[in-house]
ZADO-1210 file (C-alpha; in nm, 4 decimals, padded with zeros to 6 digits):
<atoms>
<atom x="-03.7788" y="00.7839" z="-02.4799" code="UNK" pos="1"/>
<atom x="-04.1074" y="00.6172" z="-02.4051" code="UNK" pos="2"/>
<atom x="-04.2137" y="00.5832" z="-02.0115" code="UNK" pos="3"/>
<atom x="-04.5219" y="00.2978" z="-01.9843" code="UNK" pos="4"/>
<atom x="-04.6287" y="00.3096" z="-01.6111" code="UNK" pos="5"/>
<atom x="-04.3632" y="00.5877" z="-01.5370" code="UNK" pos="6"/>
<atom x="-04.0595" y="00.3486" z="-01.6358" code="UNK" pos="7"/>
<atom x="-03.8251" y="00.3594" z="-01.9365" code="UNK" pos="8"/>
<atom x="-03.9030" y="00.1069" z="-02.1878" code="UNK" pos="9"/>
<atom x="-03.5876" y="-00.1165" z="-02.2446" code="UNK" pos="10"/>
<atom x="-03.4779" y="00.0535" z="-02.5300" code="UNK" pos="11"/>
<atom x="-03.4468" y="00.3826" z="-02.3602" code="UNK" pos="12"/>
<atom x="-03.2560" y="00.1787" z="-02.0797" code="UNK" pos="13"/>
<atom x="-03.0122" y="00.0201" z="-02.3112" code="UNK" pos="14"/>
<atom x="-02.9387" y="00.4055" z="-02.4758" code="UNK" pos="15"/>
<atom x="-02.8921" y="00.5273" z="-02.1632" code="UNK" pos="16"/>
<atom x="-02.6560" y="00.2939" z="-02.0439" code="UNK" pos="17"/>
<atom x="-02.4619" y="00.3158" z="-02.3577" code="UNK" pos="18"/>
<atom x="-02.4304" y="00.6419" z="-02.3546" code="UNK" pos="19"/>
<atom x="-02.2758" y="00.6803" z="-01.9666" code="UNK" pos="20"/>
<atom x="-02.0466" y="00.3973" z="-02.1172" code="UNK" pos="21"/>
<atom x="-01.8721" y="00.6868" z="-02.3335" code="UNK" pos="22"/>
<atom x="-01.9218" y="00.9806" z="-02.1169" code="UNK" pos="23"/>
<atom x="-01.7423" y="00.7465" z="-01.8302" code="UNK" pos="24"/>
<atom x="-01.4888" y="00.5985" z="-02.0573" code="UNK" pos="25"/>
<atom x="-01.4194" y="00.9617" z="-02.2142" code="UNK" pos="26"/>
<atom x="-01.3518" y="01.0779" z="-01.8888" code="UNK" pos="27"/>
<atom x="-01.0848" y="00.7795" z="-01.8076" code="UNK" pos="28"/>
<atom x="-01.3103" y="00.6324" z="-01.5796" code="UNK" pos="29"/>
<atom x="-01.2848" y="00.2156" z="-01.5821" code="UNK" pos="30"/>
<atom x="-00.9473" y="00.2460" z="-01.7588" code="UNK" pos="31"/>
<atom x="-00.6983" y="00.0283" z="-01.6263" code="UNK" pos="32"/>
<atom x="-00.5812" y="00.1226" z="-01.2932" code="UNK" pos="33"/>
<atom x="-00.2007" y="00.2780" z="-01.2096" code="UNK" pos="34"/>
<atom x="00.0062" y="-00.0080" z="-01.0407" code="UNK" pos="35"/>
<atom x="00.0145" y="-00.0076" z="-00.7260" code="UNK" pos="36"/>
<atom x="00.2470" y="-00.0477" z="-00.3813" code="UNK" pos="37"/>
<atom x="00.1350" y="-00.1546" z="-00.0954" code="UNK" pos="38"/>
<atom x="00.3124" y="-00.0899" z="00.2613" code="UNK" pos="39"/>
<atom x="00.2469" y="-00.3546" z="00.4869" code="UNK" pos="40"/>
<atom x="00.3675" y="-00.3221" z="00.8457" code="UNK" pos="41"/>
<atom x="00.3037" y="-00.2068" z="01.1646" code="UNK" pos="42"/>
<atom x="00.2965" y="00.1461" z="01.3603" code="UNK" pos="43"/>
<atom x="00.5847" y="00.2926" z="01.1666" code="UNK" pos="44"/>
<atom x="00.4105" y="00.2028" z="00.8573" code="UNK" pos="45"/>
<atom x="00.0516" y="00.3338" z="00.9599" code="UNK" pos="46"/>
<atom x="00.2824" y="00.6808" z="01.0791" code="UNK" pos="47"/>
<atom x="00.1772" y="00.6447" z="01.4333" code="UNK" pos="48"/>
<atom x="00.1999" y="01.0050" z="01.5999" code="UNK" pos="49"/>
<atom x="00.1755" y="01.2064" z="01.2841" code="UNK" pos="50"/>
<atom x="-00.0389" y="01.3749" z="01.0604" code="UNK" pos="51"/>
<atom x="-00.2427" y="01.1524" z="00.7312" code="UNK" pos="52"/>
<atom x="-00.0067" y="01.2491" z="00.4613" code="UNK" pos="53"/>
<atom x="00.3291" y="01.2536" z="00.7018" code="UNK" pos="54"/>
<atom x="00.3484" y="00.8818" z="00.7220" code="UNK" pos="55"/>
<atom x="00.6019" y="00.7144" z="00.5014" code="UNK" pos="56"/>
<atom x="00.3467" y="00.5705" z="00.2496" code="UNK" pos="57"/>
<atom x="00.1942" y="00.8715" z="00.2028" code="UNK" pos="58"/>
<atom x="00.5247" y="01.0287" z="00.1839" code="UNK" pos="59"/>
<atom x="00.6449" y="00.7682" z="-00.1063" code="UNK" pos="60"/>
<atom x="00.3428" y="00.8005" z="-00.3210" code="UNK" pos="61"/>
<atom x="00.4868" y="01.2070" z="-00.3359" code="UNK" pos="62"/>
<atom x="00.8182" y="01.1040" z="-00.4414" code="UNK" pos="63"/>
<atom x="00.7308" y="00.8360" z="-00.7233" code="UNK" pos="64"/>
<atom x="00.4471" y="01.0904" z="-00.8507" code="UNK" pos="65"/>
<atom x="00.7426" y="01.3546" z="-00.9007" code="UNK" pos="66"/>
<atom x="00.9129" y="01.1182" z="-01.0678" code="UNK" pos="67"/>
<atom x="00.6647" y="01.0268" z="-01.3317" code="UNK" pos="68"/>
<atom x="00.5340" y="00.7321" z="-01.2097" code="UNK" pos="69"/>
<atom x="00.1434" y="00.7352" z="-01.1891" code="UNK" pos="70"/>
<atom x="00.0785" y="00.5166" z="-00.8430" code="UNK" pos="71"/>
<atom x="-00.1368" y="00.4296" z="-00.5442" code="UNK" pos="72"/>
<atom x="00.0938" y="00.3721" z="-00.2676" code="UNK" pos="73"/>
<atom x="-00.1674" y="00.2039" z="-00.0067" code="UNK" pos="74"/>
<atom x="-00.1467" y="00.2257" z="00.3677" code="UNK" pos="75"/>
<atom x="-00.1767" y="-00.1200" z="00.5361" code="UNK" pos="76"/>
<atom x="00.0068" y="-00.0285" z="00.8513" code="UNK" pos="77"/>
<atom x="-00.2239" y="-00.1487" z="01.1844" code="UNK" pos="78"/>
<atom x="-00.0672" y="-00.0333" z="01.5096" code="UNK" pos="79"/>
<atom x="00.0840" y="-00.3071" z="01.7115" code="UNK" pos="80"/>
<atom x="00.0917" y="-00.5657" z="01.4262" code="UNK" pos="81"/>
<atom x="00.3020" y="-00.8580" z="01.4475" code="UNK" pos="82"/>
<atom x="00.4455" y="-00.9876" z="01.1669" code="UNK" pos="83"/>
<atom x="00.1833" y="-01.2812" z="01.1803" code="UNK" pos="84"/>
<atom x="-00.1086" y="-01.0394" z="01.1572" code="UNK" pos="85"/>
<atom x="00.0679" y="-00.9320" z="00.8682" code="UNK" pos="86"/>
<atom x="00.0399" y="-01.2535" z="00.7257" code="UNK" pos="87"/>
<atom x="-00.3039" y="-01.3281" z="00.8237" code="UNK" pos="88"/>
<atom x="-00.4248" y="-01.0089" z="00.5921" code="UNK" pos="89"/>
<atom x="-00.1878" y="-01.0171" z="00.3425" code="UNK" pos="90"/>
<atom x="-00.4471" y="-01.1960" z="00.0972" code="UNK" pos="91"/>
<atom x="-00.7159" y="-00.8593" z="00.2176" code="UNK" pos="92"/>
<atom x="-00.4456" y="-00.6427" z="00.1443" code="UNK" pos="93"/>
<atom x="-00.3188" y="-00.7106" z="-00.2149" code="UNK" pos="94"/>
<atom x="-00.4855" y="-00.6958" z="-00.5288" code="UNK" pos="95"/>
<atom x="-00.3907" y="-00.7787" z="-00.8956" code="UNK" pos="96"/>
<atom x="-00.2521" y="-00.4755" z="-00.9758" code="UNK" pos="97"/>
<atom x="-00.0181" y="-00.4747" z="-00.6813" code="UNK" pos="98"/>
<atom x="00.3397" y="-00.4559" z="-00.7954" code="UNK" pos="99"/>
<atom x="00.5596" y="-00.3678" z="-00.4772" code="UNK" pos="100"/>
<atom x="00.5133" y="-00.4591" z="-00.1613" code="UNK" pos="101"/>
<atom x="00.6885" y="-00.2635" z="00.1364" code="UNK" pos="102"/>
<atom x="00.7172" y="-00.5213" z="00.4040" code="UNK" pos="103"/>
<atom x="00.8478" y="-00.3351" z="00.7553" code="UNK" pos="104"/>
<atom x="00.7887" y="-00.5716" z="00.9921" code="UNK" pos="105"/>
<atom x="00.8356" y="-00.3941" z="01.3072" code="UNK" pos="106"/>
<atom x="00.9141" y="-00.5323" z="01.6558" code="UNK" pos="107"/>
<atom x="00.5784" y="-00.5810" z="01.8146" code="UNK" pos="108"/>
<atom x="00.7335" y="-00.9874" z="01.7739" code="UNK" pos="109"/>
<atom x="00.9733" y="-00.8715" z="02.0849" code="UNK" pos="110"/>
<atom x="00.7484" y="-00.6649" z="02.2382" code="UNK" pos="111"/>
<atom x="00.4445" y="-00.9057" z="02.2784" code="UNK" pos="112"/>
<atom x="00.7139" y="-01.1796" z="02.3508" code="UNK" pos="113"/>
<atom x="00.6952" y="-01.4268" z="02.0442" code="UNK" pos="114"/>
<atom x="00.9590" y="-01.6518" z="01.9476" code="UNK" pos="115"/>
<atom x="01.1752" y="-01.4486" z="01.7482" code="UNK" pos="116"/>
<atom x="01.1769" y="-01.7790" z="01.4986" code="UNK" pos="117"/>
<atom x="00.8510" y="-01.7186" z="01.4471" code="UNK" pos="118"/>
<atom x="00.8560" y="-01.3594" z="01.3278" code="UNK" pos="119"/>
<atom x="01.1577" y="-01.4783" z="01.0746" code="UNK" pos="120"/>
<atom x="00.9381" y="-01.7647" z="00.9501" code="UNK" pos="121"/>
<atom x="00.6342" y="-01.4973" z="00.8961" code="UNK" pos="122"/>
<atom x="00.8736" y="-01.3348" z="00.6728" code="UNK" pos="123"/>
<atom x="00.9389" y="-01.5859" z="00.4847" code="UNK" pos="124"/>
<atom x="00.6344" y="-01.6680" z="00.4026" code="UNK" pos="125"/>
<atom x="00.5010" y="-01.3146" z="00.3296" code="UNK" pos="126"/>
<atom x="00.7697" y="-01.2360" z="00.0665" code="UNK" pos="127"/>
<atom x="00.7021" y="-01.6038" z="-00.0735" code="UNK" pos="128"/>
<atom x="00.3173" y="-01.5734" z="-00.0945" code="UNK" pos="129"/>
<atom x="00.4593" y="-01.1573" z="-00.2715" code="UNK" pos="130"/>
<atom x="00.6625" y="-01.4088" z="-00.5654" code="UNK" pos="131"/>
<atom x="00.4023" y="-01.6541" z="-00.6096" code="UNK" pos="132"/>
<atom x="00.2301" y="-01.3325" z="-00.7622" code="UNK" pos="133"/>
<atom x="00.4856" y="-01.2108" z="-00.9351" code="UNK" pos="134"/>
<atom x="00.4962" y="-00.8962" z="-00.6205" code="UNK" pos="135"/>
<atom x="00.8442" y="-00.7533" z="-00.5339" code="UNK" pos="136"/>
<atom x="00.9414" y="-00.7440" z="-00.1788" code="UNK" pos="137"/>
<atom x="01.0951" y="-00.4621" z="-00.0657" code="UNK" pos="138"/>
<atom x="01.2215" y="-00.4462" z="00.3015" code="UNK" pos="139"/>
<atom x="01.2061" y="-00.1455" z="00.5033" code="UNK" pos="140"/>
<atom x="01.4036" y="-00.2967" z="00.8267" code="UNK" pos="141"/>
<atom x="01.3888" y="-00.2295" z="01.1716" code="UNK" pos="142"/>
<atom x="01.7748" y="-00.1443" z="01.0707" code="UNK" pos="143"/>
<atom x="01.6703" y="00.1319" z="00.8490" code="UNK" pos="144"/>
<atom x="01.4623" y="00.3165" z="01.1089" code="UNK" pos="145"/>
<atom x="01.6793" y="00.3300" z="01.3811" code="UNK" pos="146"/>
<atom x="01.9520" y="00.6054" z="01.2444" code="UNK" pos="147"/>
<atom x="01.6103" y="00.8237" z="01.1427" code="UNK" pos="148"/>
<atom x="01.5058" y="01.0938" z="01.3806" code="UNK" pos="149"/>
<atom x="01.2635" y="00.9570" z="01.6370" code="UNK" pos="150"/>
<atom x="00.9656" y="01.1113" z="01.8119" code="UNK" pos="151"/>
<atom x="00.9840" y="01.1325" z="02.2326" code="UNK" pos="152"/>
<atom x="00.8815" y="00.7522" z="02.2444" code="UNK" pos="153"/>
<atom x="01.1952" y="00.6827" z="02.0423" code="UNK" pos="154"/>
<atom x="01.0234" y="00.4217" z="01.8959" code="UNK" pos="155"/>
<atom x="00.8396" y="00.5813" z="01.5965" code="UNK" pos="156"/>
<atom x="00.9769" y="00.8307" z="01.3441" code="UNK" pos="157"/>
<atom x="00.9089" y="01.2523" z="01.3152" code="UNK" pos="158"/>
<atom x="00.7866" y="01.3224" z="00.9573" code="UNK" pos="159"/>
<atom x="01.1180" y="01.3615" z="00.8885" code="UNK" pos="160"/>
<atom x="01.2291" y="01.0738" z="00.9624" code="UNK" pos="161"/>
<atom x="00.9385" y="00.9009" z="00.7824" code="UNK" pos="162"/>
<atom x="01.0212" y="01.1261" z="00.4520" code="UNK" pos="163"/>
<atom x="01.4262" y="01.0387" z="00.4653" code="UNK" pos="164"/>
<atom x="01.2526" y="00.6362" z="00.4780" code="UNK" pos="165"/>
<atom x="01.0443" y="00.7209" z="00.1753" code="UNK" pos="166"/>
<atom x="01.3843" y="00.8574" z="-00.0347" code="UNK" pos="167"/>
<atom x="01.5839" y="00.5407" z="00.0273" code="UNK" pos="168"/>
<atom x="01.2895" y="00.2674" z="-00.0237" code="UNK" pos="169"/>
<atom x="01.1727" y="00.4896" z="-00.3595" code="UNK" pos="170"/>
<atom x="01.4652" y="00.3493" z="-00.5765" code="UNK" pos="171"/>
<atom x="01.3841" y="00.0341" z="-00.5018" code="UNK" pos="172"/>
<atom x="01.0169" y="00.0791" z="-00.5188" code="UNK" pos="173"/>
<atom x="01.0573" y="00.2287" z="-00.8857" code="UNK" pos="174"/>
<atom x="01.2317" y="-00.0508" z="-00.9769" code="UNK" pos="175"/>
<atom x="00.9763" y="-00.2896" z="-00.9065" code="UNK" pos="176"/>
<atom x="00.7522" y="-00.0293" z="-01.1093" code="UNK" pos="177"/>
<atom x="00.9132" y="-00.0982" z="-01.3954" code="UNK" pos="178"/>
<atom x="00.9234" y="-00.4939" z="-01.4294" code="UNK" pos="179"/>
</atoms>
């Protein structure tokens, strides 16, 4: 390698560059990325009153990695979300390797008094935009939750209660994996 003026003549550049080409795709790096889920929702979803890792995304990701699957199970739960904030970042939220999508809507509709129309027509719409891109839904309802084990504020789950949500959406989740 020649330096002129203390740089690396262009030659030297274009070596370089080709070798941290190998060494980076040797180590995997810039390979194509595992598919991915993405859990969109609201405080149940972000794991609101728990510990990073207790939170049923977290939790998922766990389960399909013991089951061979090599995943990214992505976080996209925002505390008090309403199902049309959820649809105002769903575009930020999903890429094009995105392959599930977890929809738990929540009831911050109720709470912040929105016609409960509204919330159904949000839904709608988010697991249309999910098909135009070729995205299974899956639904994690507000049904689902409410036989888990609670915290004191009865309204969000005990990691528990967010790993017993992560067992029955992973069968549907790995499904979607696979098409």
């Amino acid at each position: 390698m020649r330096l002129h003026n203390g740089a690396l003549s262009i030659r030297a550049r274009r070596n370089l560059s080709a070798l941290a080409f190998v060494a980076l795709a040797a180590l995997g790096v810039g390979a194509a990325q595992a598919a991915e889920v993405v859990c969109l929702g609201a405080s149940n979803t972000y794991g609101k009153g728990v510990e990073r890792g207790e939170d049923f995304p977290a939790q998922l990701e766990k389960i399909l990695r013991t089951k061979g699957f090599s995943v990214t199970v992505a976080n996209a739960g925002v505390n008090g979300d309403t199902t049309g904030g959820m649809l105002a970042r769903l575009d930020a939220v999903l890429n094009s390797d995105t392959k599930v999508l977890v929809l738990q809507p929540g009831g911050n509709d109720a709470r912040k008094g929105a016609n409960p129309g509204d919330a159904q027509v949000n839904v709608a719409s988010i697991k249309a935009a999910a098909a135009g891109r070729h995205i299974k839904v899956v639904m994690a309802s507000n049904q689902m939750l409410r036989v888990l084990p609670h915290q004191d504020d009865e309204i969000h789950l005990t990691p528990d209660g967010y790993h017993t949500l992560a067992m029955e959406l992973a069968p549907q989740v790995a499904s979607g994996l696979r098409h």
